[in-house]
Phi, psi and omega in degrees: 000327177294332205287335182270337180292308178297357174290328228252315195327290202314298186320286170326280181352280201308323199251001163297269217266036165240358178220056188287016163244029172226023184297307191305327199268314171316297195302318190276336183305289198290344161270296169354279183329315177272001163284297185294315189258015160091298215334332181246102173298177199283294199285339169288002196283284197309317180294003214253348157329148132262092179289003167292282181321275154024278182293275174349280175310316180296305174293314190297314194299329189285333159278332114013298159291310159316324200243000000 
């Protein structure tokens, strides 16, 4: 099972910086993927957020747009 997450990581790496206008489609596609094939349990999803980051990234892009 590690062996695969790490394919699934590398793979996500590999296709943000070779398809950077489809990174969102990628990033949600490929968290799917570790839900479905259990690598993440289900009821772990939300706690396994770092919602700090999240809010973080969220704040930088709305001053960003500002400026």
């Amino acid at each position: 099972m590690k062996t695969l997450a790490l394919i699934l990581f590398l793979l996500t790496y590999l296709l943000l910086i070779f398809m950077p206008k489809y990174r969102t489609q990628v990033a949600v596609v490929v968290a799917f993927l570790f839900v479905l094939l259990g690598i993440l349990p289900y009821n772990k999803v939300f706690s396994t957020i770092d919602w700090n980051v999240i809010l973080m990234i969220t704040g930088t892009m709305g001053i960003v747009s500002l400026l």
